[in-house]
KEFI-765724 format. One record per residue: chain; residue in one letter; x, y, z of N, C-alpha, C, O in turn. Coordinates in steps of 0.001 Angstrom, whole numbers, plus 500000, padded with zeros to 6 digits. Layout:
BEGIN
<rodren kette="A" rest="A" n_u="X" n_v="Y" n_w="Z" ca_u="X" ca_v="Y" ca_w="Z" c_u="X" c_v="Y" c_w="Z" o_u="X" o_v="Y" o_w="Z"/>
...
//
This chain:
BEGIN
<rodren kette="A" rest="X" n_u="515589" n_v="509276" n_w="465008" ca_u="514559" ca_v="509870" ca_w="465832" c_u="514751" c_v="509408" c_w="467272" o_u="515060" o_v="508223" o_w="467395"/>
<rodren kette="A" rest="X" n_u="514641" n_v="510031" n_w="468226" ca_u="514739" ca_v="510262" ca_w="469629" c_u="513512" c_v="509629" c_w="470540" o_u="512597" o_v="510411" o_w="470798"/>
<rodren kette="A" rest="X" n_u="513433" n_v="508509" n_w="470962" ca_u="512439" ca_v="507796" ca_w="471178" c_u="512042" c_v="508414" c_w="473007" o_u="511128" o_v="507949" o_w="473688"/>
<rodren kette="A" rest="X" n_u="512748" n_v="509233" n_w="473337" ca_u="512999" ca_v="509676" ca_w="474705" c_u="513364" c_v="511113" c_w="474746" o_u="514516" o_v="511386" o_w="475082"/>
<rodren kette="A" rest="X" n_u="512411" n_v="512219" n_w="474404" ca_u="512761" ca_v="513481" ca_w="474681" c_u="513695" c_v="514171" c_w="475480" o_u="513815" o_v="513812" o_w="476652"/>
<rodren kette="A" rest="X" n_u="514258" n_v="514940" n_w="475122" ca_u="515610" ca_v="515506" ca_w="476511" c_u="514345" c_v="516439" c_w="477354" o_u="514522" o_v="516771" o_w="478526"/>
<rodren kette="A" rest="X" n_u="513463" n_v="516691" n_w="476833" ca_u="512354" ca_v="517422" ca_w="477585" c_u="511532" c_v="516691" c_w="478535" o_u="510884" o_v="517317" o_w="479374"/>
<rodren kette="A" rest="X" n_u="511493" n_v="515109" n_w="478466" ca_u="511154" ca_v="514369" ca_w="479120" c_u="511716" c_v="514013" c_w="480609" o_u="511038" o_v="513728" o_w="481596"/>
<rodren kette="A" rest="X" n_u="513383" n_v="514123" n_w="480492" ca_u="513981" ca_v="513968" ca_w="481745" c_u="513884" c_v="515055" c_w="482378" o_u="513701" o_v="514894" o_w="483584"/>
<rodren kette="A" rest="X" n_u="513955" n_v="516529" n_w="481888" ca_u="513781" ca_v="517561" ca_w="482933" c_u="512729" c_v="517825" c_w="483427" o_u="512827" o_v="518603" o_w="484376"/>
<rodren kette="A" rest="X" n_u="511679" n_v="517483" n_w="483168" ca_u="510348" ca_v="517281" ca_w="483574" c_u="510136" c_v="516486" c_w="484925" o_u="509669" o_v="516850" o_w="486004"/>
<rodren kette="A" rest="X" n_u="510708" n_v="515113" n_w="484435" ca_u="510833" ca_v="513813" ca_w="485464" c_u="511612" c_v="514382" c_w="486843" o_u="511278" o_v="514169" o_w="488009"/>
<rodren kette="A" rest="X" n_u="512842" n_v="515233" n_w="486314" ca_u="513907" ca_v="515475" ca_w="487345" c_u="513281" c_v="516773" c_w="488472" o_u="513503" o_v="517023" o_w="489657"/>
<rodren kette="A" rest="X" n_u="512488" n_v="517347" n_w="487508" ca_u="511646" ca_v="518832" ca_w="488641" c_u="510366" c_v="518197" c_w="488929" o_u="509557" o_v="518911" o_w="489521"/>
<rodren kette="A" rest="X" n_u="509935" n_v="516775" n_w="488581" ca_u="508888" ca_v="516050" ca_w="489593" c_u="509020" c_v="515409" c_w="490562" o_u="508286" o_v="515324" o_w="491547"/>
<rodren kette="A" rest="X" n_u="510349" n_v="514726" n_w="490240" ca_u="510919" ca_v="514087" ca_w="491252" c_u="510636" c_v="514445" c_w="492923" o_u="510477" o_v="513442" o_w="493620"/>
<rodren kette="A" rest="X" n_u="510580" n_v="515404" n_w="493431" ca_u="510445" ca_v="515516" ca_w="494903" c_u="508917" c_v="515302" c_w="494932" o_u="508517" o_v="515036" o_w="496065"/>
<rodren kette="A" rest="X" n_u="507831" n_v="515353" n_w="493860" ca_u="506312" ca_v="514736" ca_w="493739" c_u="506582" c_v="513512" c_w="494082" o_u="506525" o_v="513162" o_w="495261"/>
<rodren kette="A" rest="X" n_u="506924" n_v="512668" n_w="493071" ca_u="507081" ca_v="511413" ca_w="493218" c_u="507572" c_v="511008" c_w="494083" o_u="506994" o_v="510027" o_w="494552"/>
<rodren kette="A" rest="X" n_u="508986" n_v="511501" n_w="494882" ca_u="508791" ca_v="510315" ca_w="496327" c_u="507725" c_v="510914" c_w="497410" o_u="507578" o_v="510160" o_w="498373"/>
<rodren kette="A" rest="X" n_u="507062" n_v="511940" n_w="497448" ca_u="506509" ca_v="512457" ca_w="498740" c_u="505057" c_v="511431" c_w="498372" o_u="504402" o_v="511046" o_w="499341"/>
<rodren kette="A" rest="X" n_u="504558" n_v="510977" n_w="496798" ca_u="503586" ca_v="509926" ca_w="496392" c_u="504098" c_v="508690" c_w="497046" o_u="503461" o_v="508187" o_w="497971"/>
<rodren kette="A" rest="X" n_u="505308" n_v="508128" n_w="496582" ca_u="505623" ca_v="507060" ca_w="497294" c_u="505609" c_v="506581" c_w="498885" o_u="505264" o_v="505577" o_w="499509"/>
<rodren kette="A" rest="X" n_u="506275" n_v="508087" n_w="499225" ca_u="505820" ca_v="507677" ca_w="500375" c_u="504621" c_v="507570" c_w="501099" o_u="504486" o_v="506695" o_w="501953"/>
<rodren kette="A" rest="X" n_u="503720" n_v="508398" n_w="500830" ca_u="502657" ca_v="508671" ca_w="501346" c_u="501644" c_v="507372" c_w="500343" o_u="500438" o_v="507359" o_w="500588"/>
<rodren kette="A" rest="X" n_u="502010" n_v="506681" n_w="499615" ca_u="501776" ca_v="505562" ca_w="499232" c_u="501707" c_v="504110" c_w="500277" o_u="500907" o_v="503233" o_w="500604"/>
<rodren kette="A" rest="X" n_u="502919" n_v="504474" n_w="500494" ca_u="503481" ca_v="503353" ca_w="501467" c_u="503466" c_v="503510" c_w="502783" o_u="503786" o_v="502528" o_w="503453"/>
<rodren kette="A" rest="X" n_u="503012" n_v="505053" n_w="503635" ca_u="502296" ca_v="504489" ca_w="504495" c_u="500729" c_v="504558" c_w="504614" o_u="500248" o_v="503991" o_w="505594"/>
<rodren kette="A" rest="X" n_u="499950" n_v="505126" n_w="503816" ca_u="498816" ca_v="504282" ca_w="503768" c_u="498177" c_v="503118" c_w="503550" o_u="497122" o_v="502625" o_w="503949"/>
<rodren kette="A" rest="X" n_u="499412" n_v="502647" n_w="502527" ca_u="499077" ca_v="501238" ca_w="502037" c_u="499135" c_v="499874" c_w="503238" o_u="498447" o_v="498884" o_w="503487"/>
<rodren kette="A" rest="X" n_u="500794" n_v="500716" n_w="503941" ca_u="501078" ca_v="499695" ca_w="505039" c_u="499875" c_v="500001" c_w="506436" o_u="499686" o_v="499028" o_w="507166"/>
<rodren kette="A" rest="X" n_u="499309" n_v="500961" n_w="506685" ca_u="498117" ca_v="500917" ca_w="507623" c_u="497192" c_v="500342" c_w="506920" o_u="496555" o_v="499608" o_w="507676"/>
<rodren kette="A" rest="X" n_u="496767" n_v="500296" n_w="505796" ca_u="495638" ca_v="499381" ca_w="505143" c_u="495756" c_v="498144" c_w="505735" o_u="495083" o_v="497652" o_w="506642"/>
<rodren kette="A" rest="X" n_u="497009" n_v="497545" n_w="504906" ca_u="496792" ca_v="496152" ca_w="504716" c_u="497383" c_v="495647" c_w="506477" o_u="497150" o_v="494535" o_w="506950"/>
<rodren kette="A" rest="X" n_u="497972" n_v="496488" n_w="507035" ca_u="497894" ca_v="495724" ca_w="508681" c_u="496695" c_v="495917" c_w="509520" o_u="496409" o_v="495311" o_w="510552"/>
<rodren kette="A" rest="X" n_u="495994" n_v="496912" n_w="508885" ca_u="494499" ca_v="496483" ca_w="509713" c_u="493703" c_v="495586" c_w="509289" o_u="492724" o_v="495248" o_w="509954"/>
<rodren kette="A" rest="X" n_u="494029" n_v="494995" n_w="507978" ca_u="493324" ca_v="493923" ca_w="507271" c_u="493132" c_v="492884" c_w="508142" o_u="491995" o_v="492486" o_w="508395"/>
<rodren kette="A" rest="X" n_u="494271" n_v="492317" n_w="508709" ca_u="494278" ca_v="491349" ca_w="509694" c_u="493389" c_v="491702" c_w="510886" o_u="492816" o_v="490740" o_w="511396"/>
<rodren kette="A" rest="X" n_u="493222" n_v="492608" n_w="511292" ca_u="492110" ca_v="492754" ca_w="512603" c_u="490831" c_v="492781" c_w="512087" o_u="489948" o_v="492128" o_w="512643"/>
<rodren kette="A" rest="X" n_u="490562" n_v="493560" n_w="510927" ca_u="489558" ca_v="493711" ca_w="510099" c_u="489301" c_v="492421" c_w="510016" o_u="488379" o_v="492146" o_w="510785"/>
<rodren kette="A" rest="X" n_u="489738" n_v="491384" n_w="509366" ca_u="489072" ca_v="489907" ca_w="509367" c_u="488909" c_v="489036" c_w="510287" o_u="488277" o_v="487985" o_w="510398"/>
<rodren kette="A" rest="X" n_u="489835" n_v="489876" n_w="511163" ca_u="489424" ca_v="488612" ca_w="512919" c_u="487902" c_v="489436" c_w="513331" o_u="486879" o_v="488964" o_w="513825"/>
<rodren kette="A" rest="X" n_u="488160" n_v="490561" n_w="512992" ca_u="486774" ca_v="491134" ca_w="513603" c_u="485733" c_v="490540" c_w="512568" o_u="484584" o_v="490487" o_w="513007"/>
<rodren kette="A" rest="X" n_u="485843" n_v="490272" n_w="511808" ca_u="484403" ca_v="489766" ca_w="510595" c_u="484243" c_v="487794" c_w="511737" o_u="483468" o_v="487409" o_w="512613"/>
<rodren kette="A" rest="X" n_u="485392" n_v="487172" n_w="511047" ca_u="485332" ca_v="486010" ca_w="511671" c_u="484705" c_v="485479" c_w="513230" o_u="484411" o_v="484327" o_w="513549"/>
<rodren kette="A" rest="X" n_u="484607" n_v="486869" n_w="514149" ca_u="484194" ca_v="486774" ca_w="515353" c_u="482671" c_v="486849" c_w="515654" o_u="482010" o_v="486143" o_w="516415"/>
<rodren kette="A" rest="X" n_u="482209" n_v="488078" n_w="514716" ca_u="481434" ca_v="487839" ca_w="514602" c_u="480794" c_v="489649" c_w="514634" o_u="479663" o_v="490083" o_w="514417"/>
<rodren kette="A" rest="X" n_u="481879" n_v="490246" n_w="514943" ca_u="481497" ca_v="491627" ca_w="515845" c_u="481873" c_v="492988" c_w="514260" o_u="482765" o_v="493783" o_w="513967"/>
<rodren kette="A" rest="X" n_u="480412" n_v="492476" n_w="513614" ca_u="480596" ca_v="492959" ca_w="512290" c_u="480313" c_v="494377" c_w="512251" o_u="480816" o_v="495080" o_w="511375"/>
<rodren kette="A" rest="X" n_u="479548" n_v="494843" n_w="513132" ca_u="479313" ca_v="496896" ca_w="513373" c_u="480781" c_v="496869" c_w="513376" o_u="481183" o_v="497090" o_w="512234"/>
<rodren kette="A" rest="X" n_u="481822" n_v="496669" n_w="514280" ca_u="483224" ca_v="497329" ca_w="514364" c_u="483651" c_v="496996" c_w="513019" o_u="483848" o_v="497908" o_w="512215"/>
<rodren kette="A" rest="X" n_u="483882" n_v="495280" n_w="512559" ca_u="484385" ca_v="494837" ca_w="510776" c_u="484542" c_v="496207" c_w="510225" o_u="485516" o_v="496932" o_w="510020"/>
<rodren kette="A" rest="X" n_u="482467" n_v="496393" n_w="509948" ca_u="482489" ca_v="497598" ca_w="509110" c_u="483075" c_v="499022" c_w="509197" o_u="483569" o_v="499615" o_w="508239"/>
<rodren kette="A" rest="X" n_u="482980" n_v="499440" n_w="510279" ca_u="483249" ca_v="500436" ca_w="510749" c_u="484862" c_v="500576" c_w="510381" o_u="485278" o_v="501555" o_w="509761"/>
<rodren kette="A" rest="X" n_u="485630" n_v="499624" n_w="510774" ca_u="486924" ca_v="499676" ca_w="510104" c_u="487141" c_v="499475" c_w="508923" o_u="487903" o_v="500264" o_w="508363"/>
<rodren kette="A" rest="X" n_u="486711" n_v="498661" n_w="508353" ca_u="486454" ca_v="498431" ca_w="506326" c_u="486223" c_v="499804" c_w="506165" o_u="487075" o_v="500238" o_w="505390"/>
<rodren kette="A" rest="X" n_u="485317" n_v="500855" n_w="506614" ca_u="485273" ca_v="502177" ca_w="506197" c_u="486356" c_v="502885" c_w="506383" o_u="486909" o_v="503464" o_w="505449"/>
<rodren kette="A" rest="X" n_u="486791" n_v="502924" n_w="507626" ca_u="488043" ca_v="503618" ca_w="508061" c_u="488958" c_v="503597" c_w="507485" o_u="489541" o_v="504675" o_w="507364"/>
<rodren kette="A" rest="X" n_u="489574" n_v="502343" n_w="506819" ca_u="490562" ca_v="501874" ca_w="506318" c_u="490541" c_v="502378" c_w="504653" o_u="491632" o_v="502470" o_w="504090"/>
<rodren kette="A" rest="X" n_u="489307" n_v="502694" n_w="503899" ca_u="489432" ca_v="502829" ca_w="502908" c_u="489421" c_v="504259" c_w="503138" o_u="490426" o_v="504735" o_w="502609"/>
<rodren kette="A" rest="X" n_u="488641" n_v="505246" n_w="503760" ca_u="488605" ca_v="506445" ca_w="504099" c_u="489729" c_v="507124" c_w="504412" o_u="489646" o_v="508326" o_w="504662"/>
<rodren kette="A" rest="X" n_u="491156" n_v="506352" n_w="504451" ca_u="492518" ca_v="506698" ca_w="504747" c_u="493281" c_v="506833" c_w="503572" o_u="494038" o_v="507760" o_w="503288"/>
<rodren kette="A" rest="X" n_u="492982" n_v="505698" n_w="502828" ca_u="493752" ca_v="505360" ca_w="501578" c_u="493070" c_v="506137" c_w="499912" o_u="493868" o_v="506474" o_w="499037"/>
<rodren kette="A" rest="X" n_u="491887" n_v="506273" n_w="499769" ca_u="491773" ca_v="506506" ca_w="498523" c_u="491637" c_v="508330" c_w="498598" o_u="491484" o_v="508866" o_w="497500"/>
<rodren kette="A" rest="X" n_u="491690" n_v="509264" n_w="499837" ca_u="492066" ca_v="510502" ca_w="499808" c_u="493615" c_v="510167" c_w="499150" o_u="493780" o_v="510399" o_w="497953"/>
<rodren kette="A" rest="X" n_u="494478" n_v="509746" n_w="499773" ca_u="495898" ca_v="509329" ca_w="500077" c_u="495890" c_v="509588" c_w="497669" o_u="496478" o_v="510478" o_w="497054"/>
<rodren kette="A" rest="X" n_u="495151" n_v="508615" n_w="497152" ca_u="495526" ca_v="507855" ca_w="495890" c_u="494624" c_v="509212" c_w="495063" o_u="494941" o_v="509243" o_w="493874"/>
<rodren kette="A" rest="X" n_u="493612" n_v="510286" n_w="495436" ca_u="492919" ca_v="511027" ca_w="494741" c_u="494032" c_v="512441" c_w="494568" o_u="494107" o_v="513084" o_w="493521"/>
<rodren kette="A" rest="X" n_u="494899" n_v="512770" n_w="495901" ca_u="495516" ca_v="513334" ca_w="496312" c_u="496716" c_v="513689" c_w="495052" o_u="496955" o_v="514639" o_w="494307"/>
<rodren kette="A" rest="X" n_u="497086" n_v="512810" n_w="495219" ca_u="498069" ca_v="511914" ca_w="494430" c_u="497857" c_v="511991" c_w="493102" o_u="498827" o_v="512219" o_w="492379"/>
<rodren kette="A" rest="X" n_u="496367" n_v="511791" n_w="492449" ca_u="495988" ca_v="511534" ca_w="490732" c_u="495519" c_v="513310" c_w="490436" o_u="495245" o_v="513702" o_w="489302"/>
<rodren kette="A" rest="X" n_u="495488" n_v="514448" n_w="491943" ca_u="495595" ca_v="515424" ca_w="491173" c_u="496794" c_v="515991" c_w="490599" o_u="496707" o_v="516745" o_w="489630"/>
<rodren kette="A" rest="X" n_u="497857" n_v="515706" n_w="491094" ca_u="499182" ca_v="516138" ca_w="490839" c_u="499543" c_v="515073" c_w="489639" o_u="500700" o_v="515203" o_w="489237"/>
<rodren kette="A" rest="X" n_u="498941" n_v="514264" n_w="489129" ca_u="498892" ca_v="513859" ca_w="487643" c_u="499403" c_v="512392" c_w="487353" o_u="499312" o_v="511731" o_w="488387"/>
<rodren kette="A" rest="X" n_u="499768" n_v="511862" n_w="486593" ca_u="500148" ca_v="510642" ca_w="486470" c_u="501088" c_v="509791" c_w="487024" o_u="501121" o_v="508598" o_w="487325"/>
<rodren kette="A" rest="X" n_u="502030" n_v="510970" n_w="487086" ca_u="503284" ca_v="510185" ca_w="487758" c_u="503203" c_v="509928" c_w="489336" o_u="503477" o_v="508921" o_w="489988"/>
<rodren kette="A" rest="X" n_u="502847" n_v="510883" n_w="489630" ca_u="502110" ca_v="510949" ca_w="491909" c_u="501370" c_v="509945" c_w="492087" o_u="501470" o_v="509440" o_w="493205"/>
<rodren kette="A" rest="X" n_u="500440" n_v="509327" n_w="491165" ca_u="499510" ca_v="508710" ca_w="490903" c_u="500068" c_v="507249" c_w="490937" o_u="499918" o_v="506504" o_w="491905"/>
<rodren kette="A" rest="X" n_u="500650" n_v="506952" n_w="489920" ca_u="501566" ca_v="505941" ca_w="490222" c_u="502352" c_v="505378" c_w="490791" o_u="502471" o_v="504177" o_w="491033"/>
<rodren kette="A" rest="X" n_u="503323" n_v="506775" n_w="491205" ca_u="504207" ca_v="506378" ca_w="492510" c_u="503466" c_v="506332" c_w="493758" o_u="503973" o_v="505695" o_w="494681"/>
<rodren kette="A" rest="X" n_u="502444" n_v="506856" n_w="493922" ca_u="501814" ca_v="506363" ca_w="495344" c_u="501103" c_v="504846" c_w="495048" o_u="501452" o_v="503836" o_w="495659"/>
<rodren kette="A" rest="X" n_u="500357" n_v="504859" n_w="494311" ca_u="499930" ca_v="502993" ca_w="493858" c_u="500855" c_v="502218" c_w="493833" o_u="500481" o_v="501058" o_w="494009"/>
<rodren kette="A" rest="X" n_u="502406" n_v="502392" n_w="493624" ca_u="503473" ca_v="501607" ca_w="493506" c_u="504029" c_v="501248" c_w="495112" o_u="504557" o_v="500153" o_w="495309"/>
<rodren kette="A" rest="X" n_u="503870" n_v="502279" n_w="496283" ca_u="504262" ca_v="502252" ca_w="497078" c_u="502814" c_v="501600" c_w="497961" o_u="503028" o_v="501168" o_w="499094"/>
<rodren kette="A" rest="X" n_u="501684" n_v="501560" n_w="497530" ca_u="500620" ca_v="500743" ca_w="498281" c_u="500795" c_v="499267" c_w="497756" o_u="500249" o_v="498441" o_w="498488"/>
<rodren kette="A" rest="X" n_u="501305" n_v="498857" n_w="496876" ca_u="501870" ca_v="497726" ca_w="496236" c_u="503058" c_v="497204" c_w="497331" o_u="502891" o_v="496250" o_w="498091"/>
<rodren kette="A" rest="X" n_u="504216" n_v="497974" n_w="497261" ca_u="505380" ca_v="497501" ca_w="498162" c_u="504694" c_v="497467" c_w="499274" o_u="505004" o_v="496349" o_w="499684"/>
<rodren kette="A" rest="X" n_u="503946" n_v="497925" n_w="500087" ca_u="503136" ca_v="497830" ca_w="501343" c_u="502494" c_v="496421" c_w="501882" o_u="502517" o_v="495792" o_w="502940"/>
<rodren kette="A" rest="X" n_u="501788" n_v="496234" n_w="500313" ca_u="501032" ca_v="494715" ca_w="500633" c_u="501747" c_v="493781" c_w="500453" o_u="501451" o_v="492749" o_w="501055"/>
<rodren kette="A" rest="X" n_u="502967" n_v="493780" n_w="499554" ca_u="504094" ca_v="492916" ca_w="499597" c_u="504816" c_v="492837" c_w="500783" o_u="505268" o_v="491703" o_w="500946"/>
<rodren kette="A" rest="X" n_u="505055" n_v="493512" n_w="501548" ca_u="506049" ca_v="494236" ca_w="502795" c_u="505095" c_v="493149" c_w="503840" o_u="505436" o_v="492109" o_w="504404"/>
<rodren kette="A" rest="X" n_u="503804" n_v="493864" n_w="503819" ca_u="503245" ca_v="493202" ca_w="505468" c_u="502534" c_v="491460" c_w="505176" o_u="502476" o_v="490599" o_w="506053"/>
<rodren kette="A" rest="X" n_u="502024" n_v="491276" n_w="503629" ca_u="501911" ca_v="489407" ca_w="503260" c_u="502794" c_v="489029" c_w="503560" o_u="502616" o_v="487951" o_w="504127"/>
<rodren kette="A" rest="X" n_u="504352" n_v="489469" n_w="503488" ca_u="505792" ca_v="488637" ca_w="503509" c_u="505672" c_v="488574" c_w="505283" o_u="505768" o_v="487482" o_w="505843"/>
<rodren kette="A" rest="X" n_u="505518" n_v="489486" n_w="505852" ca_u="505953" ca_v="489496" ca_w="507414" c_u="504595" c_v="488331" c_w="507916" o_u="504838" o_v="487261" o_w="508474"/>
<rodren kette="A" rest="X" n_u="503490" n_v="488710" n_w="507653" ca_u="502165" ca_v="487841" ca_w="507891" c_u="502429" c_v="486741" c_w="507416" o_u="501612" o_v="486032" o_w="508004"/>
<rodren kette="A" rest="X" n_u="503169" n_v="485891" n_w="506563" ca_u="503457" ca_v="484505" ca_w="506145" c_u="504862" c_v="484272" c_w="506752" o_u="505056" o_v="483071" o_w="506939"/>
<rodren kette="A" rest="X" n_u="505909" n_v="485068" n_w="507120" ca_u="506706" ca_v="484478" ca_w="508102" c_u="506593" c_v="484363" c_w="509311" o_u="507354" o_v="483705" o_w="510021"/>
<rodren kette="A" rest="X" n_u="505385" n_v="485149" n_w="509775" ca_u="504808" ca_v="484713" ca_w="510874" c_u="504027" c_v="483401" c_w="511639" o_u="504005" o_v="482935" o_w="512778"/>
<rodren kette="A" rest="X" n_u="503421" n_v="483098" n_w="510363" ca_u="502309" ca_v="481762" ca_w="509985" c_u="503037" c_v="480765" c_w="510015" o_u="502687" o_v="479769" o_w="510648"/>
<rodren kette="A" rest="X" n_u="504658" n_v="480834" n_w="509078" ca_u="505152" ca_v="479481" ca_w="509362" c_u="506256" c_v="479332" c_w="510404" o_u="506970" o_v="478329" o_w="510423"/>
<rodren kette="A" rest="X" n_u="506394" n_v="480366" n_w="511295" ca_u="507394" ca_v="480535" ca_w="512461" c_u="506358" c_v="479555" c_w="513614" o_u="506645" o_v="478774" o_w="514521"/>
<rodren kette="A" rest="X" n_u="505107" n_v="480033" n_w="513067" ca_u="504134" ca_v="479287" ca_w="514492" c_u="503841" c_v="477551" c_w="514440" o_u="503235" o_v="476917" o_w="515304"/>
<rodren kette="A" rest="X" n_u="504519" n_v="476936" n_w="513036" ca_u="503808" ca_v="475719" ca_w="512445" c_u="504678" c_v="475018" c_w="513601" o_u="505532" o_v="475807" o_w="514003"/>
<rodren kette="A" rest="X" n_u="504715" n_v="473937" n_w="514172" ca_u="505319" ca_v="473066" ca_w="514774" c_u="506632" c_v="472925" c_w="514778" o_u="507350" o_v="473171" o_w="515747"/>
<rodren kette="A" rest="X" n_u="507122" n_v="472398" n_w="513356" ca_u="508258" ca_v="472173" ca_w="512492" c_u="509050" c_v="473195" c_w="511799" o_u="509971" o_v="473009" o_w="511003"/>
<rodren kette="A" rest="X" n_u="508354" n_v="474756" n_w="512391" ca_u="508753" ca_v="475757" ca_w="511430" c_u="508679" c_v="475822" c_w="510081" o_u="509321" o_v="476488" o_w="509269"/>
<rodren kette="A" rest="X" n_u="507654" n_v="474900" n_w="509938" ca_u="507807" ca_v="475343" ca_w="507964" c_u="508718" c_v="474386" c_w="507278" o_u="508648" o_v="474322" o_w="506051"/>
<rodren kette="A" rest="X" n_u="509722" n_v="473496" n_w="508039" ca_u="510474" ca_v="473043" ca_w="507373" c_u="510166" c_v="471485" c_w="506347" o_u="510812" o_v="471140" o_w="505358"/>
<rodren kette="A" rest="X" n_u="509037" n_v="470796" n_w="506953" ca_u="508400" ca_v="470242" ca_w="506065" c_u="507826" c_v="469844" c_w="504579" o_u="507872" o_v="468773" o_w="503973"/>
<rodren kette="A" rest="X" n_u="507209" n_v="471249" n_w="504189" ca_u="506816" ca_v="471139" ca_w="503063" c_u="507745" c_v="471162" c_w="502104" o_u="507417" o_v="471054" o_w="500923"/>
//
């Protein structure tokens, strides 16, 4: 028995141009999310919480059209755009923590 339909790959292969236009459009909403995150929390920390919010709205008001968009064209769009808001927050934490320890004194080389 055939644990992997041959009907399965031609399916995958005529979705395929779905799935990266999800990915991408994954990955750049995800990557405007999570780099306004950082202003978004200097603005909470400051104190100047009407704008915070106002961007906390904005920011989600970008992204979950982006992910609804995406879950109508069905499971796989769906995923590949969540997969590419994933590589996003991985992408800009990695740049935001080589940033953090580029600024330490010692460069980081300490710990």
């Amino acid at each position: 028995m055939n644990a992997f339909p041959i009907g399965t790959l031609s399916a995958l292969a005529s979705d395929l141009p779905a799935l990266v236009l999800a990915l991408a459009a994954g990955l750049i909403a995800g990557g405007g999310f999570f780099l306004l995150l950082r202003r978004n929390t200097g603005l909470f920390a400051t104190g100047r919480i009407g704008l915070a919010v106002t961007m906390q709205i904005a920011r989600f008001t970008v992204l979950v059209p982006v992910l609804v968009l995406a879950a109508r064209e069905g499971a796989g769009p769906l995923l590949a755009a969540a997969l590419g808001v994933v590589i996003a927050r991985r992408m800009v934490v990695g740049r935001a923590r080589r940033q953090s320890v580029a600024m330490l004194p010692d460069g980081g080389r300490s710990s």
